[in-house]
MARBA-15339 format. One record per residue (C-alpha): residue number from 1; residue in three letters; x, y, z. Coordinates in steps of 0.001 Angstrom, whole numbers, plus 500000, padded with zeros to 6 digits. Example, Ala and Ser with C-alpha at 12.3 -4.5 7.8 and 13.67 -1.06 7.14 Angstrom:
REM residues 2
  num  residu      px      py      pz
    1     ALA  512300  495500  507800
    2     SER  513670  498940  507140
//
This chain:
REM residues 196
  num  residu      px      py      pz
    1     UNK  801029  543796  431598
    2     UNK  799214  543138  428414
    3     UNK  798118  546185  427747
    4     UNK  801382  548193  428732
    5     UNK  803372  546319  426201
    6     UNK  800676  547352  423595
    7     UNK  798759  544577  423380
    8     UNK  794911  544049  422800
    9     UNK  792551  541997  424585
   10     UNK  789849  540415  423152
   11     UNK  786723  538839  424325
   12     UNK  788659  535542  424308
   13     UNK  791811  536737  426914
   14     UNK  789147  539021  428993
   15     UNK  787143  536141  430719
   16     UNK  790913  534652  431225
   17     UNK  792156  536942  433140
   18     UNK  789572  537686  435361
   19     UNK  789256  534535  436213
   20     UNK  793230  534591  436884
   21     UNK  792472  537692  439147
   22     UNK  789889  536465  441057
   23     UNK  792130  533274  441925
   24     UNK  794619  535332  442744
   25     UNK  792503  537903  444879
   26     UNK  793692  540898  442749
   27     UNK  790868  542963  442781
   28     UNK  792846  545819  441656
   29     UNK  793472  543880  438422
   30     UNK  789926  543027  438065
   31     UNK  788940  546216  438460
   32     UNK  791036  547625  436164
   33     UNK  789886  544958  433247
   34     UNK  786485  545611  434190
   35     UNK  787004  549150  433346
   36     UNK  788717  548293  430063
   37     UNK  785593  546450  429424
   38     UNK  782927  549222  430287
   39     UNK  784975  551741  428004
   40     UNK  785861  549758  424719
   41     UNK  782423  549609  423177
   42     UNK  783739  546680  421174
   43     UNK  782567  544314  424399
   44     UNK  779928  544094  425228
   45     UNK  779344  542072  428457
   46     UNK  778085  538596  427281
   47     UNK  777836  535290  429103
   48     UNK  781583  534598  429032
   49     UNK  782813  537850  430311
   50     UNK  779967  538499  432733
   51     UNK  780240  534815  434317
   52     UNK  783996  535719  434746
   53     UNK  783333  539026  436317
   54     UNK  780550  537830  438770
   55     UNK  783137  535140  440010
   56     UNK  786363  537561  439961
   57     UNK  784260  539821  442446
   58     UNK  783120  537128  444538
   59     UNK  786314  535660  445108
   60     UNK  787637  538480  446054
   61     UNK  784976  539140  448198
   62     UNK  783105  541839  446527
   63     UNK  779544  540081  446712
   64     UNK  778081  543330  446258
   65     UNK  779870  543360  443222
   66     UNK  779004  540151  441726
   67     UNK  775171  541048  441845
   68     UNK  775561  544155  440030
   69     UNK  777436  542518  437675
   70     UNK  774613  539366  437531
   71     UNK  771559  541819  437714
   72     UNK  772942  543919  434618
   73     UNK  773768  541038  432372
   74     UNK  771360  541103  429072
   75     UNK  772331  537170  428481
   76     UNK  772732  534857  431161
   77     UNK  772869  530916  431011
   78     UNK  773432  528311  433602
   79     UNK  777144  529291  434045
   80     UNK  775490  532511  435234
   81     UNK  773547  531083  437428
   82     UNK  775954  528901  439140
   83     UNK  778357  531574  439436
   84     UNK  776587  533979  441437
   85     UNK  774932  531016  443253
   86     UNK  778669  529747  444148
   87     UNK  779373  533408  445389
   88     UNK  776896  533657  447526
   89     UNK  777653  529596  448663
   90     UNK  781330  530879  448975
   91     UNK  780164  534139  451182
   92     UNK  778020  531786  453636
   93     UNK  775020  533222  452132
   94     UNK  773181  530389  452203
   95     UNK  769246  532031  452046
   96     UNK  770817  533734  448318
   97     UNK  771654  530296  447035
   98     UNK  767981  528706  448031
   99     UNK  766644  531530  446777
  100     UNK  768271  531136  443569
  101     UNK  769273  527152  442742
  102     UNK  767903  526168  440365
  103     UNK  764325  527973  440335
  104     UNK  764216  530956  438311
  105     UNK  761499  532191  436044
  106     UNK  762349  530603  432441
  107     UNK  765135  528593  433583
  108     UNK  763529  525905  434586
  109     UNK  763295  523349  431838
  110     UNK  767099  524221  431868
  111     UNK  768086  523155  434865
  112     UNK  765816  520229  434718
  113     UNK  767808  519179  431898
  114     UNK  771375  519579  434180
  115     UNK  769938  517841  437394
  116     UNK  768700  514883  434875
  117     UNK  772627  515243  433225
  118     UNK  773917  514862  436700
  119     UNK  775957  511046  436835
  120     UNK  774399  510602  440173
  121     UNK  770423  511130  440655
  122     UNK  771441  513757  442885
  123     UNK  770655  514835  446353
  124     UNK  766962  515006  448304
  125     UNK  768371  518682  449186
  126     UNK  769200  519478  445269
  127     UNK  765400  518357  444272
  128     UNK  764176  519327  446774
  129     UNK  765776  523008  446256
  130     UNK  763993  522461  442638
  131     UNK  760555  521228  443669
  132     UNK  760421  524597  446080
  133     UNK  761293  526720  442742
  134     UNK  758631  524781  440901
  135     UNK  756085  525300  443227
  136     UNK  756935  529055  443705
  137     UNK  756821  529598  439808
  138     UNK  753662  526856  439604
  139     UNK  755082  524940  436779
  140     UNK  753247  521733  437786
  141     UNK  754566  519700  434229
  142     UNK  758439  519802  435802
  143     UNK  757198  519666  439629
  144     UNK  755711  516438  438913
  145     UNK  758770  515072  437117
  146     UNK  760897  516387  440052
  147     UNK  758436  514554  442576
  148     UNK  759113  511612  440705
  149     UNK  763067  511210  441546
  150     UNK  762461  512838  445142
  151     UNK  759757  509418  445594
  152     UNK  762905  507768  444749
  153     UNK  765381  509106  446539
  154     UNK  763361  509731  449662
  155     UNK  759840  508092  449411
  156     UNK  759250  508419  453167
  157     UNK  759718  512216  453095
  158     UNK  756373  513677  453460
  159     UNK  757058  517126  452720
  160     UNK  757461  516384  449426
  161     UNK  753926  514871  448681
  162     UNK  752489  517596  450442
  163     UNK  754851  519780  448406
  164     UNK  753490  518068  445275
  165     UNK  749610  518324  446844
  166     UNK  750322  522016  447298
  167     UNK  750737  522612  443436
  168     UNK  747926  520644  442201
  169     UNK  745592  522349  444744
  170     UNK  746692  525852  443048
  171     UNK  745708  524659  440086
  172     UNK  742336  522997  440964
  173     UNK  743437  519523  440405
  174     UNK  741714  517705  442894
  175     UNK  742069  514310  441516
  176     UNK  745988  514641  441117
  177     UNK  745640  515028  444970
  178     UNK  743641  512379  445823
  179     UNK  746292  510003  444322
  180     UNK  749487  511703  445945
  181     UNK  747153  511159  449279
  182     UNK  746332  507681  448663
  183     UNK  749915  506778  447303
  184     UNK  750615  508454  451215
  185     UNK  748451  506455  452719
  186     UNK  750220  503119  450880
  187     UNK  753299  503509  452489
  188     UNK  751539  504648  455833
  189     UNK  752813  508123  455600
  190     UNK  749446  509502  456561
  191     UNK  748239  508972  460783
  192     UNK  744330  507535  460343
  193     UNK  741995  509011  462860
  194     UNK  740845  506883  465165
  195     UNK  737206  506938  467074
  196     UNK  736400  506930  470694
//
């Protein structure tokens, strides 16, 4: 409607009305200002129009979409991230969004810094999402800061000492695992052999 009454959109109104598509399911819409997009060289597909995009096409259940969209973005940030991680939440996709929380390459001083800005301390599941994606990426600095509030929130779980043990052992640091085994065997978390 903008446009045939000879308006202009900018890169201000774009990410608006996707996002007014995609709530209403109009794909056709969407579509259409996606193609507006591609052919006025003036945008250029940046955080704010991309993050709208990747959420018009999941909600209107385009997933396929959505990860072309996320996969050709030059800038992303952690809207980007939680947008196509929502889509793929929202499509019952639930191996995408492990895959994906919180763990990827570069991002994860970033998203350490949004777990710690969380009001609550968070779930066992949400750090424990993030320890996986620090151990798969071997950033041992943030796993061991992520250990930390999983100890607090579930200091029984043994998965995530041996989660913890895992890292250090990839990086040769035996004594770091003699402590997470002895802090184990302080809260009897670790079955002593016994001798016949």
């Amino acid at each position: 409607m903008l446009l045939a009454n000879g308006g202009k959109m900018d890169s201000v109104s774009i990410p608006s009305v996707l996002i007014a598509c995609g709530r209403e399911g109009d794909l056709m819409k969407g579509k259409e200002v996606h193609g507006y997009v591609c052919k006025n060289s003036e945008f250029d597909v940046d955080a704010p129009v991309g993050n709208a995009l990747i959420d018009m096409y999941g909600k209107c259940g385009c997933l396929n979409d959505s990860e072309k969209v996320f996969r050709t973005m030059p800038h992303m940030n952690v809207v980007t991230w939680t947008t196509m991680i929502s889509c793929y939440g929202m499509h019952g996709n639930g191996e995408e969004v492990r895959k994906h929380s919180c763990s990827s390459p570069g991002y994860l001083v970033e998203a350490l810094e949004l777990l710690k800005s969380m009001k609550s301390l968070g779930t066992g599941n949400i750090w424990g999402a993030f320890l996986a994606g620090c151990v798969m990426h071997k950033d041992v600095k943030i796993a061991k800061i992520t250990a930390h509030h999983l100890f607090q929130l579930e200091p029984n779980n043994t998965s995530h000492y041996i989660a913890l043990c895992g890292i250090y052992q990839s990086h040769g640091m035996l004594d770091r695992i003699a402590t997470v085994r002895e802090r184990m065997r302080d809260l009897d978390l670790v079955k002593t052999r016994s001798c016949s």
